[in-house]
LUMTIGU-844682 format. One record per residue (C-alpha): x, y, z. Coordinates in steps of 0.001 Angstrom, whole numbers, plus 524288, in hexadecimal, padded with zeros to 5 digits. Last residue first. Layout:
BEGIN
XYZ ...
// end
This chain:
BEGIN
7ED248885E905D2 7F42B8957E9078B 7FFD988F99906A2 7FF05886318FA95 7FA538927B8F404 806DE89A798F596 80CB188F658ED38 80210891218E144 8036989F888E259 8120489E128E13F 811D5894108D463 813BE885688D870 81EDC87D888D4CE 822198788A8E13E 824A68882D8E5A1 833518885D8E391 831078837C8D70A 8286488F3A8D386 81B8D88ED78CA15 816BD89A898C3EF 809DB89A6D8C2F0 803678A3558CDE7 80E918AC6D8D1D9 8176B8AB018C668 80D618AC1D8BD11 800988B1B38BFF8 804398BDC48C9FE 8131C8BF178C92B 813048BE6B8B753 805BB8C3EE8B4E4 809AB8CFD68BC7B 814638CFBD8B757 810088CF458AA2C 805288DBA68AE21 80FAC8E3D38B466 819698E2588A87E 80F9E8E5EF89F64 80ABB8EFE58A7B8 8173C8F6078A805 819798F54B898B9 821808F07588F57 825178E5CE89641 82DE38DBA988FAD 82C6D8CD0089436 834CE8C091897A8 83DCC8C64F89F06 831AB8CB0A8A6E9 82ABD8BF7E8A81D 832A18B2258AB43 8411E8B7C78ADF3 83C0C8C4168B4E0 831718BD248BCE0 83B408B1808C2B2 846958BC3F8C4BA 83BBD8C5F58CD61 836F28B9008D348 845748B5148D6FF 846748C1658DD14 83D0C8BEF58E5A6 841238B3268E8FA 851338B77A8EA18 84F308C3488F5A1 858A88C0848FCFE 8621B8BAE78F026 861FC8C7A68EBDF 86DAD8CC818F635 870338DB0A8F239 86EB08DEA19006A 8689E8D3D390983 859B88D30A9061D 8503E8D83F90D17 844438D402916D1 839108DB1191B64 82E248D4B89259B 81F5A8D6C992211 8161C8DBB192A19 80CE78E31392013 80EF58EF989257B 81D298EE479282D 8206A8E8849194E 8194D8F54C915FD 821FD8FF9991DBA 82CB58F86691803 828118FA6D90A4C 825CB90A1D90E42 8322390A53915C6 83ADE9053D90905 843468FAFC90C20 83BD28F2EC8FF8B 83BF28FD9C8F5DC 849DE8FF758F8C7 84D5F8F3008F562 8551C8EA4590104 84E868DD978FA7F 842288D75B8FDD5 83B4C8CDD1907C1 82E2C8CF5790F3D 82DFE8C5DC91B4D 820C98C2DA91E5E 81DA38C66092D1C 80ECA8C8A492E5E 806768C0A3923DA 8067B8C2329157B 7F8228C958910F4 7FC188C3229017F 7F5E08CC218F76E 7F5B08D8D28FE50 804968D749904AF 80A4C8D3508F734 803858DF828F224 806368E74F8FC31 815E88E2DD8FA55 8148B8E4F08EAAE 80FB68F32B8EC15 81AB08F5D58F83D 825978F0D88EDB6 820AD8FAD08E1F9 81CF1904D88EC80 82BCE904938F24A 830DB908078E3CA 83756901AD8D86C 83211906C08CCFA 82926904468C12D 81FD28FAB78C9D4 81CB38EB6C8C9EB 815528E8878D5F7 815CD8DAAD8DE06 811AB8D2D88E8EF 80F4D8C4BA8EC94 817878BD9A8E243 817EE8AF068E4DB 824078A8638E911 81B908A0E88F2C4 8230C8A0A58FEC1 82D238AC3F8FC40 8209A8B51E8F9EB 825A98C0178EDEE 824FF8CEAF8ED12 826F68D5898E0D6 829BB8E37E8DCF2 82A368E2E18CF5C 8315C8EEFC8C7ED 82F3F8F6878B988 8376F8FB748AFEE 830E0904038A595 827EB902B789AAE 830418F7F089429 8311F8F10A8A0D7 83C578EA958A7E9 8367B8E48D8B774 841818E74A8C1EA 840098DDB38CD09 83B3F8E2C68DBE1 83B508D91B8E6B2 8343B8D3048F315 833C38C7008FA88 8289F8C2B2903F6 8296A8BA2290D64 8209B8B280917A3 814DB8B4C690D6A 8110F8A72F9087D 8186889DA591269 825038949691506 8305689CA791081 83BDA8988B90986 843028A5C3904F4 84C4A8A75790F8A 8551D8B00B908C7 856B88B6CB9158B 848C48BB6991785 84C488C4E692366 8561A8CC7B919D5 854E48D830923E6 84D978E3F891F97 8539C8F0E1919FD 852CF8FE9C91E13 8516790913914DA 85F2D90FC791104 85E8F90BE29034A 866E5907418F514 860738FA228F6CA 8587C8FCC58EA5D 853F78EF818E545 8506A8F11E8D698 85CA98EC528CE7E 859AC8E8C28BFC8 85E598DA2C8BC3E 85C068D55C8AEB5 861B78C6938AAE4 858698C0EA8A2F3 84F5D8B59C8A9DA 84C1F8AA3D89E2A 83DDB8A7F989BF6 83B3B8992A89B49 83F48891D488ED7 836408898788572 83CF08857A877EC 8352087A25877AF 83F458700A876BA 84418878BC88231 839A4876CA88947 83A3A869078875F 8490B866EE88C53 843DE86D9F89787 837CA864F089B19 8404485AA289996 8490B85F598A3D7 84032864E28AD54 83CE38559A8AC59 82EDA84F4B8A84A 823078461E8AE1C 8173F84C378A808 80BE484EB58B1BD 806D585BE58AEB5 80CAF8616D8BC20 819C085B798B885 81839863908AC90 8160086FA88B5E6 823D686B808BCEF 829F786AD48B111 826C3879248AC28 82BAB87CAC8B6FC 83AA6877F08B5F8 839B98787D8A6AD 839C5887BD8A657 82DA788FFD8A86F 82BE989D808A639 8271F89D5F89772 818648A4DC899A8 81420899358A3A5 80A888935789A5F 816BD8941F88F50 81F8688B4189653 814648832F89C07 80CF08802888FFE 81A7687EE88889B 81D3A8760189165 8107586DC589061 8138686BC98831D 822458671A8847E 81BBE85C3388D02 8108E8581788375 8187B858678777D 8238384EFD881C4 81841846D688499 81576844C4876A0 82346841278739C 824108375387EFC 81656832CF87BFD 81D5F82EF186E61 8183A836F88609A 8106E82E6785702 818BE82A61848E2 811D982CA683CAF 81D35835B4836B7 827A482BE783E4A 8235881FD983851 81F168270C82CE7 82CA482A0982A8E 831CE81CC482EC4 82BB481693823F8 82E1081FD581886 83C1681B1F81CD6 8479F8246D82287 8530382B0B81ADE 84ED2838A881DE3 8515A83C4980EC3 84AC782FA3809B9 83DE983291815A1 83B0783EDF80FA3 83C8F83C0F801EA 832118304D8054F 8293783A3780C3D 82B21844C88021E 826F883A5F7F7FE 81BC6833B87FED5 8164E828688058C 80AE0827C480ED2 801EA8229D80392 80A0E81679806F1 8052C80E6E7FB86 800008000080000 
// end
């Protein structure tokens, strides 16, 4: 019976490969393995979670969410595929702008805290900081504070300079959201903004405890700081403002949805901060 199958090209095909008609439709009409099809299903679900969590996520957590789905796979693996893919995690850039003034006579707290960043509770200690935001429309500064516990953001205002209001507006709005108890150590460098008498007048009135950092040491004051690298390397490296409100609104996005409610943290089991702080209060 006539192989209707057959055809020039085909045949010319198969001479210049050097292979039989035979094994060409062997491998044309072949089905893919399960250990092919896995792998489709794998690298999809990667690119879900790459691109679902706007290119932030290297192999390390993007493993742990597979685990989640079930499939049985190394960091490694998971690596090798992303790069197949051509998937890569925002890379920090080098850009360092100096905004703690220590040039002061105000007085200046002990470093109570210690580098003793374990702590047991929601809202035993706060950290605070001030990072340099680059914007088209003019430069801009986050005021940030951050719960040692949970790692989540509890306060914050983005401003066009650095003054006490910027650091006072994020404190109230730490203290409004969270009501901390008597006694919580707040944490920050030897800025000017945070010696100031109207932001110690306000750590008084709300009962909280001040701590500093040793002079030029940044390793007191690492977590916070960590945040401020952690933010820079996944959002604003990775965007141009043009203008303030551009900026305000992506960050806002960025501490509120993302890293405080998504974003996982291997420190924290692999949970995101609001998802941590919950364990608590339950």
């Amino acid at each position: 019976m006539e192989d209707h199958r057959s055809d020039f090209p085909v045949e010319k095909m198969c001479a210049v490969l050097g292979v039989s008609r035979s094994g060409y439709y062997n491998w044309k009409d072949a089905q893919p393995s399960n250990q092919a099809l896995l792998k489709e299903k794998v690298m999809e679900r990667i690119t879900y979670h790459f691109y679902d969590n706007k290119e932030r996520y290297g192999s390390p957590k993007i493993t742990h969410l597979l685990h989640e789905e079930g499939f049985q796979i190394t960091e490694r693996t998971v690596s090798n595929y992303m790069r197949e893919l051509n998937l890569r995690s925002c890379v920090s850039r080098k850009f360092k702008v100096v905004t703690t003034d220590s040039n002061h006579n105000n007085p200046v707290a002990p470093n109570t805290l210690n580098q003793a960043f374990a702590t047991e509770k929601p809202n035993q200690v706060w950290v605070a900081d001030i990072t340099y935001i680059p914007c088209n429309e003019g430069r801009l500064y986050l005021a940030s504070l951050l719960d040692l516990c949970t790692r989540e953001v509890v306060g914050w205002r983005l401003g066009d300079r650095m003054t006490v209001d910027l650091v006072l507006g994020a404190l109230d709005d730490a203290y409004e959201a969270k009501k901390p108890p008597e006694g919580l150590l707040h944490h920050s460098d030897r800025g000017s903004q945070y010696t100031s008498e109207d932001y110690r007048k306000q750590l008084e009135t709300y009962k909280m405890e001040a701590s500093m950092s040793r002079k030029g040491n940044c390793y007191d004051n690492a977590c916070i700081e960590s945040f401020h690298s952690i933010l820079k390397k996944e959002l604003i490296y990775c965007t141009k403002f043009k203008t303030k409100k551009q900026a305000y609104d992506e960050i806002y996005e960025y501490i509120m949805l993302f890293y405080n409610r998504k974003r996982i943290h291997g420190a924290l089991g692999y949970l995101s901060p609001v998802r941590f702080a919950a364990n608590f209060a339950s």
